[in-house]
mmCIF file of the N, C-alpha and C atoms, coordinates in Angstrom:
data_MODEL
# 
_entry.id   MODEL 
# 
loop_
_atom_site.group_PDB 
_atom_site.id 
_atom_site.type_symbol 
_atom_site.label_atom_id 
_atom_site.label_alt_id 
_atom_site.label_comp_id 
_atom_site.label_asym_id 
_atom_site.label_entity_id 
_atom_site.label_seq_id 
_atom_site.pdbx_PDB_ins_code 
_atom_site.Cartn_x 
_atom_site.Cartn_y 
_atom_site.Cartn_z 
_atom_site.occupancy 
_atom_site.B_iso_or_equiv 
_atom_site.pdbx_formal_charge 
_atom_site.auth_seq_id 
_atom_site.auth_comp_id 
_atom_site.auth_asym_id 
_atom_site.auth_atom_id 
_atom_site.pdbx_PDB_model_num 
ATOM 1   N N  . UNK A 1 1  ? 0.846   -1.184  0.000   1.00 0.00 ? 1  UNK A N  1 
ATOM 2   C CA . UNK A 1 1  ? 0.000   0.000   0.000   1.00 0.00 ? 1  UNK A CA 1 
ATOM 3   C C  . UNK A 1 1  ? 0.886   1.240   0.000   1.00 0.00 ? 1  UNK A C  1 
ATOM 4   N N  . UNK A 1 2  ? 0.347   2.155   -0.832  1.00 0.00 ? 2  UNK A N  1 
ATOM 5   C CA . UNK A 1 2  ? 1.365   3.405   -0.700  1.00 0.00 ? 2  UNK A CA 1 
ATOM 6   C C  . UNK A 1 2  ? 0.593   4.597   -0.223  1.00 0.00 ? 2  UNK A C  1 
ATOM 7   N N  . UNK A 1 3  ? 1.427   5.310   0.485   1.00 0.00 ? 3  UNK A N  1 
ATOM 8   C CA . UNK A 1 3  ? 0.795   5.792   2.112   1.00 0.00 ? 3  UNK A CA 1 
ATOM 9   C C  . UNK A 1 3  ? 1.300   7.287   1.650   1.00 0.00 ? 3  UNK A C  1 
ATOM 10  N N  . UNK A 1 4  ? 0.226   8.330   1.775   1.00 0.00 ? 4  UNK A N  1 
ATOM 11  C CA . UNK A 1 4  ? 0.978   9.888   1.167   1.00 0.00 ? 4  UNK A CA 1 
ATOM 12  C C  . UNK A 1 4  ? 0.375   11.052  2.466   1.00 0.00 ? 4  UNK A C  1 
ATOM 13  N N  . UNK A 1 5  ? 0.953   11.660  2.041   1.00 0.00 ? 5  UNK A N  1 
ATOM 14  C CA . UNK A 1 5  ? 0.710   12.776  2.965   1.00 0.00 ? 5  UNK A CA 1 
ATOM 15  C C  . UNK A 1 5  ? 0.379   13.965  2.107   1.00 0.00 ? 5  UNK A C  1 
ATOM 16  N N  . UNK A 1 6  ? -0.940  14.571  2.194   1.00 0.00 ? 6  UNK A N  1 
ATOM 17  C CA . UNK A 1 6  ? -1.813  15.125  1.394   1.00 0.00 ? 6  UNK A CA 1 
ATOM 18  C C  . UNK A 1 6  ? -2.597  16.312  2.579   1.00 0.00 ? 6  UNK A C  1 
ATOM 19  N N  . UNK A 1 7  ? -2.457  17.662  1.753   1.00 0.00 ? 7  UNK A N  1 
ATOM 20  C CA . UNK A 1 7  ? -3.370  18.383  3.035   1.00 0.00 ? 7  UNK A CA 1 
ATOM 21  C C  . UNK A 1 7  ? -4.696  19.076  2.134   1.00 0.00 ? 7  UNK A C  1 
ATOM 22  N N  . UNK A 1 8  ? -5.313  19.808  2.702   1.00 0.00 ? 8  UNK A N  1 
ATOM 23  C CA . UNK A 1 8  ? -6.332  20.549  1.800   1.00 0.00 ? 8  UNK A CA 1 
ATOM 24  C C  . UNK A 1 8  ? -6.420  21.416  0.915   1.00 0.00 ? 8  UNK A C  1 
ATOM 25  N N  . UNK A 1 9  ? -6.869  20.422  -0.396  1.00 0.00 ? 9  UNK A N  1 
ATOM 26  C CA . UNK A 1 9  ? -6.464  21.264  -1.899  1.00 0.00 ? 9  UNK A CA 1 
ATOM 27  C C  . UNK A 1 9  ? -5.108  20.361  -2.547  1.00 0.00 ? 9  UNK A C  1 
ATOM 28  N N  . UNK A 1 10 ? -4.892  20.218  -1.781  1.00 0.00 ? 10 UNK A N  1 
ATOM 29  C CA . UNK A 1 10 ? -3.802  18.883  -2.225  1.00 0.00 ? 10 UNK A CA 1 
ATOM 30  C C  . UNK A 1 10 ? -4.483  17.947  -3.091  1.00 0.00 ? 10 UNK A C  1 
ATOM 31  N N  . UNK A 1 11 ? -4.232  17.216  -4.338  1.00 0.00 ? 11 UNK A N  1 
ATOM 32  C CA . UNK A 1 11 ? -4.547  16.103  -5.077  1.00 0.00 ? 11 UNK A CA 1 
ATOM 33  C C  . UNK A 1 11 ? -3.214  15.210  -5.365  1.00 0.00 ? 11 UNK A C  1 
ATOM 34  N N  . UNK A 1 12 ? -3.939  14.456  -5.682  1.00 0.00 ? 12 UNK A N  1 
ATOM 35  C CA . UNK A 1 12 ? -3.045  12.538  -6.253  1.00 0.00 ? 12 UNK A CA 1 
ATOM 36  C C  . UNK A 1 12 ? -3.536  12.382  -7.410  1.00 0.00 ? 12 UNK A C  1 
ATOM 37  N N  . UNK A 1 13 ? -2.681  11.555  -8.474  1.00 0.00 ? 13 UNK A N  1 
ATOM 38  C CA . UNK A 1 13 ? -3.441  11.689  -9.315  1.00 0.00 ? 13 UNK A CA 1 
ATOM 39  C C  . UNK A 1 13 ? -3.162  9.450   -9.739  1.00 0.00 ? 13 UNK A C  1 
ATOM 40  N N  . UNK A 1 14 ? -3.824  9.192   -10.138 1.00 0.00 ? 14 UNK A N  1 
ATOM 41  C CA . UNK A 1 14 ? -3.954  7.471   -10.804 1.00 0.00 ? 14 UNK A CA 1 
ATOM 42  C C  . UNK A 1 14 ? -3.959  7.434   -11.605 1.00 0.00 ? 14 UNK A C  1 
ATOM 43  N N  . UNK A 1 15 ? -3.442  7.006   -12.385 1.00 0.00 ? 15 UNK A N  1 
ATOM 44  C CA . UNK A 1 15 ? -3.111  6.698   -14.076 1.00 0.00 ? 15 UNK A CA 1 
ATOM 45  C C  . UNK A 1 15 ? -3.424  8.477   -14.451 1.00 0.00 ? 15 UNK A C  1 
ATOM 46  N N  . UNK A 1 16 ? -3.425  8.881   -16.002 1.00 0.00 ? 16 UNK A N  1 
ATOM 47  C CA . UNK A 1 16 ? -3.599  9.977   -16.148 1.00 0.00 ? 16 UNK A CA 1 
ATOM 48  C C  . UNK A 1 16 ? -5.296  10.717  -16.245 1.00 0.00 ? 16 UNK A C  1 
ATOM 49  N N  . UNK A 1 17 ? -5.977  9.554   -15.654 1.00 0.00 ? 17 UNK A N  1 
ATOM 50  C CA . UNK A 1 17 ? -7.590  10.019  -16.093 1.00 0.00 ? 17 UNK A CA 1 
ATOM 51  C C  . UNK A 1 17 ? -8.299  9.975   -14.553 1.00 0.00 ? 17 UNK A C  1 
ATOM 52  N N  . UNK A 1 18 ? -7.469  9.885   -13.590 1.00 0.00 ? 18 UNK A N  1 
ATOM 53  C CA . UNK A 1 18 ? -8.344  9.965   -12.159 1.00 0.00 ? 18 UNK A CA 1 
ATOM 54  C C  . UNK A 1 18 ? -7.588  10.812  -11.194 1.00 0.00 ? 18 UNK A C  1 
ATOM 55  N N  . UNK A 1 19 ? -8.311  11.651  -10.593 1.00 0.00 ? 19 UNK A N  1 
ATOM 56  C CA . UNK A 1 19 ? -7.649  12.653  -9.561  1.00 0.00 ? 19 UNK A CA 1 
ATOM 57  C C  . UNK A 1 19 ? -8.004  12.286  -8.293  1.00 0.00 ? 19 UNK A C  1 
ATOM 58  N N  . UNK A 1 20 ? -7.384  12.870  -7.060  1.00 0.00 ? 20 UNK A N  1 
ATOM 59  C CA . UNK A 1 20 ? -8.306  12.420  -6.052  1.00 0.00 ? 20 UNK A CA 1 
ATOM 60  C C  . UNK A 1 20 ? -7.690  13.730  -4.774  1.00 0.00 ? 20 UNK A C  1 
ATOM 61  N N  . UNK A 1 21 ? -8.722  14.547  -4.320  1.00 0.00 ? 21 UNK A N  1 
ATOM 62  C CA . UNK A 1 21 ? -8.296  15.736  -3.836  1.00 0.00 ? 21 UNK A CA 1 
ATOM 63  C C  . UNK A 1 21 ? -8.537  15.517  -2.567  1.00 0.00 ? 21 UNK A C  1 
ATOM 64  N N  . UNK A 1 22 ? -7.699  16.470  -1.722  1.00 0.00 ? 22 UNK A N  1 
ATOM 65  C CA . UNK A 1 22 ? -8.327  16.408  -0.163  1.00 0.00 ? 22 UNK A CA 1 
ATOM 66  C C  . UNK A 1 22 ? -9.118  17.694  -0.076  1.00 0.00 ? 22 UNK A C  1 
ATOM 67  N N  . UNK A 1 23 ? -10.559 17.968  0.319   1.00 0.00 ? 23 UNK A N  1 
ATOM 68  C CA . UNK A 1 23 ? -11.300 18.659  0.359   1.00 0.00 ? 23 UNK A CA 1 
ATOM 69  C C  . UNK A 1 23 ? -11.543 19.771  1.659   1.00 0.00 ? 23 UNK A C  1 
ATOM 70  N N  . UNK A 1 24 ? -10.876 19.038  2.651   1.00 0.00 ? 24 UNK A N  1 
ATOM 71  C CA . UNK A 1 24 ? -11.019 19.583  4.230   1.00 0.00 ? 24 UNK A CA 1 
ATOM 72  C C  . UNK A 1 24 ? -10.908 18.343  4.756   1.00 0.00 ? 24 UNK A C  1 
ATOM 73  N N  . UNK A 1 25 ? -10.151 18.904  6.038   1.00 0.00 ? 25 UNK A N  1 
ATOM 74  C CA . UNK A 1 25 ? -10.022 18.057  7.046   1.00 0.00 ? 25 UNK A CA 1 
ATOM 75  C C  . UNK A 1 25 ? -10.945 18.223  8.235   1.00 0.00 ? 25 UNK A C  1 
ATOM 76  N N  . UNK A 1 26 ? -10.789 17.528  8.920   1.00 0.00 ? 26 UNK A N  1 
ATOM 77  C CA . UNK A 1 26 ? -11.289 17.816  10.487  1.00 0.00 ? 26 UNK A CA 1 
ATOM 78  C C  . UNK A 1 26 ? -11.268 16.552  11.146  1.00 0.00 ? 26 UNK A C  1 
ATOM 79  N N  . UNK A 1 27 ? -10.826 16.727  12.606  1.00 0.00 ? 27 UNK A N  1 
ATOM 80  C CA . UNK A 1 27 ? -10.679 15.689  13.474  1.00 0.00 ? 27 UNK A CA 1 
ATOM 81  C C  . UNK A 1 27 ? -11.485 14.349  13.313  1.00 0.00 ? 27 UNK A C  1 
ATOM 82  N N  . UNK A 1 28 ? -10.633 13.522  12.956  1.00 0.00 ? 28 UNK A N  1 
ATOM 83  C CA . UNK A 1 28 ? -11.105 12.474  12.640  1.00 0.00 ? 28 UNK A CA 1 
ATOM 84  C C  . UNK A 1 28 ? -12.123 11.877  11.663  1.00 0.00 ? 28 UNK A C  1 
ATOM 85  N N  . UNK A 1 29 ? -12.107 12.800  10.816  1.00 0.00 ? 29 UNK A N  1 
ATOM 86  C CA . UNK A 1 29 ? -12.582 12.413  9.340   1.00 0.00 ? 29 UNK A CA 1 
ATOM 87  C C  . UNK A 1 29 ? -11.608 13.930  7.931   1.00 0.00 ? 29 UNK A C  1 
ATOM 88  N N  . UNK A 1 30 ? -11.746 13.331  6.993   1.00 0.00 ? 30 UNK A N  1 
ATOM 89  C CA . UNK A 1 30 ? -11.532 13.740  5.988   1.00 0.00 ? 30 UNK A CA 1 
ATOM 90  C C  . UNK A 1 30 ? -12.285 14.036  4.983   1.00 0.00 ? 30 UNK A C  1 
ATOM 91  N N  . UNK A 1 31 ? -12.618 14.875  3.796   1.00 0.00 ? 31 UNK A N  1 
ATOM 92  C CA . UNK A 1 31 ? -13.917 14.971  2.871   1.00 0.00 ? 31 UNK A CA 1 
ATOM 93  C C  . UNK A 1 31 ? -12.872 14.867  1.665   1.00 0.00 ? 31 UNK A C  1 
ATOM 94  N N  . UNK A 1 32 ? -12.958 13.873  0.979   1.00 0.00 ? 32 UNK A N  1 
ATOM 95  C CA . UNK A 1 32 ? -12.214 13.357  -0.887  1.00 0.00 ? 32 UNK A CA 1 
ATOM 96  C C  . UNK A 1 32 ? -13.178 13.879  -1.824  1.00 0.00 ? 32 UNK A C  1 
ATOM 97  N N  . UNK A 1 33 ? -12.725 14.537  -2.716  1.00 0.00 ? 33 UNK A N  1 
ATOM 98  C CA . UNK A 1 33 ? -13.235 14.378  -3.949  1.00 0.00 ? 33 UNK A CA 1 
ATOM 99  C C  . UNK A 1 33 ? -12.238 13.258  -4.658  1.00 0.00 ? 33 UNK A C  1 
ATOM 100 N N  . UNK A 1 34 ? -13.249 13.064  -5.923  1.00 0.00 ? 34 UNK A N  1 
ATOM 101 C CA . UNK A 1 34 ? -12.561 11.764  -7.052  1.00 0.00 ? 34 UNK A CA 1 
ATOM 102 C C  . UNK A 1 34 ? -12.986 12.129  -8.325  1.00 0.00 ? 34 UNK A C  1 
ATOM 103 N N  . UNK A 1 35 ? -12.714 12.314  -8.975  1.00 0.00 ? 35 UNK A N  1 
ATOM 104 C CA . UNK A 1 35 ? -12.856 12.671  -10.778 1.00 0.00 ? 35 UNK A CA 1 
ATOM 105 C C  . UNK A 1 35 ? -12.081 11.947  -10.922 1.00 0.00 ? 35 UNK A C  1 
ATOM 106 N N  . UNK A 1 36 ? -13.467 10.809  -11.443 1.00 0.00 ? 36 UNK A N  1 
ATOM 107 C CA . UNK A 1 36 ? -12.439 9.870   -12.548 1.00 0.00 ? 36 UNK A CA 1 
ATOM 108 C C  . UNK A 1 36 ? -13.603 9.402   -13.840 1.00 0.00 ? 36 UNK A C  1 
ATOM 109 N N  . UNK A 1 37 ? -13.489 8.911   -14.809 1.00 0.00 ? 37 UNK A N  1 
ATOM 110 C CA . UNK A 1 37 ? -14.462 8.423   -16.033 1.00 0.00 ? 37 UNK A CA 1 
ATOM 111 C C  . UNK A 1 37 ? -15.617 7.895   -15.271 1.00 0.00 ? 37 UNK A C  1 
ATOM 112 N N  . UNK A 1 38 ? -16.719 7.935   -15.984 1.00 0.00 ? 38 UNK A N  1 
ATOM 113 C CA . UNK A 1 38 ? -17.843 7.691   -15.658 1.00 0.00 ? 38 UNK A CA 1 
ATOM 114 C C  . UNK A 1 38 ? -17.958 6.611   -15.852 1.00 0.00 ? 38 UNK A C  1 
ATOM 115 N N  . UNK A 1 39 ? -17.135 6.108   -16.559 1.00 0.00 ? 39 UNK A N  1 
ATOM 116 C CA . UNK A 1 39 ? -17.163 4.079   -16.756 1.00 0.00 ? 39 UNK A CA 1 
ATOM 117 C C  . UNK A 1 39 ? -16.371 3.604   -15.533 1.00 0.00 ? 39 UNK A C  1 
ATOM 118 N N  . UNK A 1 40 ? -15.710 4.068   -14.947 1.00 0.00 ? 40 UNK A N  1 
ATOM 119 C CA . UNK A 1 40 ? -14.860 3.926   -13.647 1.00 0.00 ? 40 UNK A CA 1 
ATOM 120 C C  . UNK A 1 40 ? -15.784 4.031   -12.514 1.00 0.00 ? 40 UNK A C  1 
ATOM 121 N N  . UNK A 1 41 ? -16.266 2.681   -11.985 1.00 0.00 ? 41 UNK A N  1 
ATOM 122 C CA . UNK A 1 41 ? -17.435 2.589   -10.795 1.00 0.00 ? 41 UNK A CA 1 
ATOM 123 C C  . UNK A 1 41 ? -16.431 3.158   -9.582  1.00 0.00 ? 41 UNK A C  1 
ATOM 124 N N  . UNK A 1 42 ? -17.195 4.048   -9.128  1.00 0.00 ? 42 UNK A N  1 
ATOM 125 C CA . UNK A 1 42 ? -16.065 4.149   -7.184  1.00 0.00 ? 42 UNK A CA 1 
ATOM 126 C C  . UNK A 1 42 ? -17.051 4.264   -6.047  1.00 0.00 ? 42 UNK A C  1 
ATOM 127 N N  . UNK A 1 43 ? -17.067 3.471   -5.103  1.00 0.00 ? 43 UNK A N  1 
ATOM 128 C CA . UNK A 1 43 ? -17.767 2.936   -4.176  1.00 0.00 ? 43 UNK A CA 1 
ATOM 129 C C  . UNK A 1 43 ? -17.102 3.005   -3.028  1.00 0.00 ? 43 UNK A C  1 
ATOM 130 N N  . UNK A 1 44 ? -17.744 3.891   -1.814  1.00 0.00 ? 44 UNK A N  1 
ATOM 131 C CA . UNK A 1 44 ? -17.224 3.503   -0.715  1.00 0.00 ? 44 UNK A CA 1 
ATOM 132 C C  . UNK A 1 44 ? -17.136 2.076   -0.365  1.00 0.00 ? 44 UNK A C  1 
ATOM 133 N N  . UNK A 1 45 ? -16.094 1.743   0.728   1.00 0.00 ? 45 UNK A N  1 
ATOM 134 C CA . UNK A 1 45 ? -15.862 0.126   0.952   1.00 0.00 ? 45 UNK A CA 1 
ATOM 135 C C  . UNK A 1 45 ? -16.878 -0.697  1.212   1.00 0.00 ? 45 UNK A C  1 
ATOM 136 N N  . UNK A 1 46 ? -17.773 0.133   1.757   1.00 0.00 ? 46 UNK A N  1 
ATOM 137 C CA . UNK A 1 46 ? -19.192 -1.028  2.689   1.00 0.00 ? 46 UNK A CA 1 
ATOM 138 C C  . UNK A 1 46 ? -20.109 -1.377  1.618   1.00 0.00 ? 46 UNK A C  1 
ATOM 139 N N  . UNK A 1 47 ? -19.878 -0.028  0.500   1.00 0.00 ? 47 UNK A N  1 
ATOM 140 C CA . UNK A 1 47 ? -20.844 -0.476  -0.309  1.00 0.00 ? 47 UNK A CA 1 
ATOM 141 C C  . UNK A 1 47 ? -20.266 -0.748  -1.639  1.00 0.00 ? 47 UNK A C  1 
ATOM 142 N N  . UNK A 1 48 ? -19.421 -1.399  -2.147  1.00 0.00 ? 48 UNK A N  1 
ATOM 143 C CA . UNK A 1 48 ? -18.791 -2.227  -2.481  1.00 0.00 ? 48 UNK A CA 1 
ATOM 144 C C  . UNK A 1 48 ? -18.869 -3.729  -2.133  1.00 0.00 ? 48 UNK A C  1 
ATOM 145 N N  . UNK A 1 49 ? -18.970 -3.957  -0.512  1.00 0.00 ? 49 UNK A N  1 
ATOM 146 C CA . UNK A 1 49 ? -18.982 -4.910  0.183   1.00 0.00 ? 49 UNK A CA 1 
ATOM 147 C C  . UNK A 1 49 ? -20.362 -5.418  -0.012  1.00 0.00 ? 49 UNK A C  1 
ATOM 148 N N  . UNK A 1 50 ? -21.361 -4.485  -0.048  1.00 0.00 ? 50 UNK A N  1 
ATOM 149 C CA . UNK A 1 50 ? -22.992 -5.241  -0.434  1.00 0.00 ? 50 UNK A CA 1 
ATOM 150 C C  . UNK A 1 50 ? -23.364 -5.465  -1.483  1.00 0.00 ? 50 UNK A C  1 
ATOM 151 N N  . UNK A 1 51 ? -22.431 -5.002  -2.713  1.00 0.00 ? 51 UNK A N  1 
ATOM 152 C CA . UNK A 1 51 ? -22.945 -5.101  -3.904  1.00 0.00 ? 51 UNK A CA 1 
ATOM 153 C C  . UNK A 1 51 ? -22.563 -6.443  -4.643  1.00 0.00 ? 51 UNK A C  1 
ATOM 154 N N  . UNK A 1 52 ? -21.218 -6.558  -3.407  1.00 0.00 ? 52 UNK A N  1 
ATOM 155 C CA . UNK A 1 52 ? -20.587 -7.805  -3.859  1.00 0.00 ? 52 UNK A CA 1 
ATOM 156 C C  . UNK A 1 52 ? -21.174 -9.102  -3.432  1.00 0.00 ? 52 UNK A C  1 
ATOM 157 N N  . UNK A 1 53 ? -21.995 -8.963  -2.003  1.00 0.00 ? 53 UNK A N  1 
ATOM 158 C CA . UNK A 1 53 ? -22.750 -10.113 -1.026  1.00 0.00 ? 53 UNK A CA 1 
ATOM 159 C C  . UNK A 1 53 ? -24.007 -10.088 -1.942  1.00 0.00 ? 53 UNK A C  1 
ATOM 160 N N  . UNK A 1 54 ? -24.841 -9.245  -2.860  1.00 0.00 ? 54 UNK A N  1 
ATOM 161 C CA . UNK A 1 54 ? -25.812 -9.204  -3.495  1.00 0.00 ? 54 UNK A CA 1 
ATOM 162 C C  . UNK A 1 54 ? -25.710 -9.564  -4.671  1.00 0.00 ? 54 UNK A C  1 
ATOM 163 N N  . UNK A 1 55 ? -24.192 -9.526  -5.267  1.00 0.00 ? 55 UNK A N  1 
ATOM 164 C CA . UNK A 1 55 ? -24.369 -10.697 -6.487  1.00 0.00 ? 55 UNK A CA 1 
ATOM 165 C C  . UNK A 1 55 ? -24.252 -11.878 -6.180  1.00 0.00 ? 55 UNK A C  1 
ATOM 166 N N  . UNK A 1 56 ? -23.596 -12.131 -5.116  1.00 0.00 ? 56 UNK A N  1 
ATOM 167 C CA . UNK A 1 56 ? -23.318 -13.311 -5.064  1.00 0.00 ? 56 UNK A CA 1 
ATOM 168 C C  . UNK A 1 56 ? -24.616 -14.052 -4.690  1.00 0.00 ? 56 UNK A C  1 
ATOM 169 N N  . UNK A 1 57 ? -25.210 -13.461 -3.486  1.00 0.00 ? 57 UNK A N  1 
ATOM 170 C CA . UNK A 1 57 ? -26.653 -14.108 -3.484  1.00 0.00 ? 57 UNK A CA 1 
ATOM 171 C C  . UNK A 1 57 ? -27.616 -14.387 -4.798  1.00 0.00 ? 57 UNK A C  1 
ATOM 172 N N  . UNK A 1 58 ? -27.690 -13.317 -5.595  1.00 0.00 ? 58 UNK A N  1 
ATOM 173 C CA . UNK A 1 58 ? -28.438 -13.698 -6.998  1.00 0.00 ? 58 UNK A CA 1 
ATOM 174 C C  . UNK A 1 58 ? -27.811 -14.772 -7.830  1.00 0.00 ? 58 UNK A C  1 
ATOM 175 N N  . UNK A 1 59 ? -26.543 -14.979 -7.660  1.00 0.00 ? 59 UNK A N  1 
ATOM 176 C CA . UNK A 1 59 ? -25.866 -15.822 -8.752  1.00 0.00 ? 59 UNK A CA 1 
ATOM 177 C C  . UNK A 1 59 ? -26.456 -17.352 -7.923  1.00 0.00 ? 59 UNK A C  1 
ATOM 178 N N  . UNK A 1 60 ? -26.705 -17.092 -6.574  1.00 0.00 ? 60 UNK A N  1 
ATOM 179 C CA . UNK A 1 60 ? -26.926 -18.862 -6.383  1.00 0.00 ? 60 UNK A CA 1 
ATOM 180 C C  . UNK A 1 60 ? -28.551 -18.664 -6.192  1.00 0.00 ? 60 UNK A C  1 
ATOM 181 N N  . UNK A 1 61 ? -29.369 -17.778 -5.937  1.00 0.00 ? 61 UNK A N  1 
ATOM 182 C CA . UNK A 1 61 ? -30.705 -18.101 -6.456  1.00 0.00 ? 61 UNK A CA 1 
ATOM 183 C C  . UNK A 1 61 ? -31.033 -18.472 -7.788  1.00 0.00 ? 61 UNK A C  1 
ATOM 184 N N  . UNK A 1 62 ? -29.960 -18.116 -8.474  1.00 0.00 ? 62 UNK A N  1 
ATOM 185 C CA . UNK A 1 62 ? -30.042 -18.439 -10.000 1.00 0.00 ? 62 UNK A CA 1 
ATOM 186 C C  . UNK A 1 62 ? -29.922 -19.623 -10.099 1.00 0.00 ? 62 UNK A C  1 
ATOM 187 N N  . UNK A 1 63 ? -28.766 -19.721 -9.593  1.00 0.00 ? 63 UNK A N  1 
ATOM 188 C CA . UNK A 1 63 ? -28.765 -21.505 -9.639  1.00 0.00 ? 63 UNK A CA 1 
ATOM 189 C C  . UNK A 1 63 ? -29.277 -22.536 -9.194  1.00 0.00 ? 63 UNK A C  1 
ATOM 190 N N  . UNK A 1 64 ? -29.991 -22.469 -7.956  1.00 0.00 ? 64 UNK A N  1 
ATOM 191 C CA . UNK A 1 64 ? -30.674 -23.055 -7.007  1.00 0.00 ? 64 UNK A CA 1 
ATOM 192 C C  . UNK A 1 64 ? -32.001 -22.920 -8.246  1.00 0.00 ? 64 UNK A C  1 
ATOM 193 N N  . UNK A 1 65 ? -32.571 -21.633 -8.666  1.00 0.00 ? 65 UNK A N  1 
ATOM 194 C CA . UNK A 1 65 ? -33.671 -21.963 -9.728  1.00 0.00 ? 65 UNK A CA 1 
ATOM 195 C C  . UNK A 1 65 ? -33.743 -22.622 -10.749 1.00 0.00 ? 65 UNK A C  1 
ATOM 196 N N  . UNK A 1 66 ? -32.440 -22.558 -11.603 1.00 0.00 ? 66 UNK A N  1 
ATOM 197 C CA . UNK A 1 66 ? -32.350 -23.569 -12.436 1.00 0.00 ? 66 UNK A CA 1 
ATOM 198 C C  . UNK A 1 66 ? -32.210 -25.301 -12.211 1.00 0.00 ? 66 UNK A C  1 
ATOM 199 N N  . UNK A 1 67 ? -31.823 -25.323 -10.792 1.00 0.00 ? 67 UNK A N  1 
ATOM 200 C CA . UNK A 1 67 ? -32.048 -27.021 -10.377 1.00 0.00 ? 67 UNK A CA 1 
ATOM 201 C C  . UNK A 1 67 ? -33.386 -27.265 -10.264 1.00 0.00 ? 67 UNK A C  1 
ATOM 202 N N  . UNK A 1 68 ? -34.428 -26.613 -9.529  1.00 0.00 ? 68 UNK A N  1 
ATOM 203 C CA . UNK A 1 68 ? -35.358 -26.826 -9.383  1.00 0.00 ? 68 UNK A CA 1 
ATOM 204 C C  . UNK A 1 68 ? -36.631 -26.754 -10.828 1.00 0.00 ? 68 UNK A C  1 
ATOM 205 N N  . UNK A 1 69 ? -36.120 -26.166 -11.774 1.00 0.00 ? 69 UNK A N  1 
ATOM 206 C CA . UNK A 1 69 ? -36.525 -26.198 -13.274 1.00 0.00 ? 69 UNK A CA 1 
ATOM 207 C C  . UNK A 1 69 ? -36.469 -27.615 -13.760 1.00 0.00 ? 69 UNK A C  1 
ATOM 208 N N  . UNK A 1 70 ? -34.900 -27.491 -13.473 1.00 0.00 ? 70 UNK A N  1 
ATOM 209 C CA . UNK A 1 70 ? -34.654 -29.024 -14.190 1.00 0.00 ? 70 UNK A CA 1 
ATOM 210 C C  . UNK A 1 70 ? -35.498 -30.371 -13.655 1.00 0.00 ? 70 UNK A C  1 
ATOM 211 N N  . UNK A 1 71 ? -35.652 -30.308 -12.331 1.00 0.00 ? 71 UNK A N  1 
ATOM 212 C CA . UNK A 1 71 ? -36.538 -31.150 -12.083 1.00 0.00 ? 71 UNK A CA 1 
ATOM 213 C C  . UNK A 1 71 ? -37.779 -31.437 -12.826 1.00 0.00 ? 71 UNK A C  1 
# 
């Protein structure tokens, strides 16, 4: 992981098509902006984390439906 030290108004930039700014600080949280392509999904972690537990659930109702078809 690469670890930076960034203050407000400060940006990073990822490949040449994504920025990522520090917006304000304050004790114990931070506010990011991100400009990056609109084909470029960005998801906070948690919800990332449900989108991922929610395919996965559909992919085995899927399957679980198609056994019960086949019957």
């Amino acid at each position: 992981m690469l670890v930076l030290t960034r203050k407000a108004g400060e940006s990073l930039r990822i490949g040449s098509n994504i920025i990522i700014t520090i917006l304000e600080t304050s004790p114990g949280s931070i506010k990011v902006g991100i400009k990056a392509p609109q084909e470029v999904p960005v998801h906070r972690e948690e919800v990332y984390k449900r989108i991922q537990e929610e395919n996965r659930q559909a992919m085995s109702l899927n399957l679980d439906s198609l056994k019960s078809f086949r019957k």
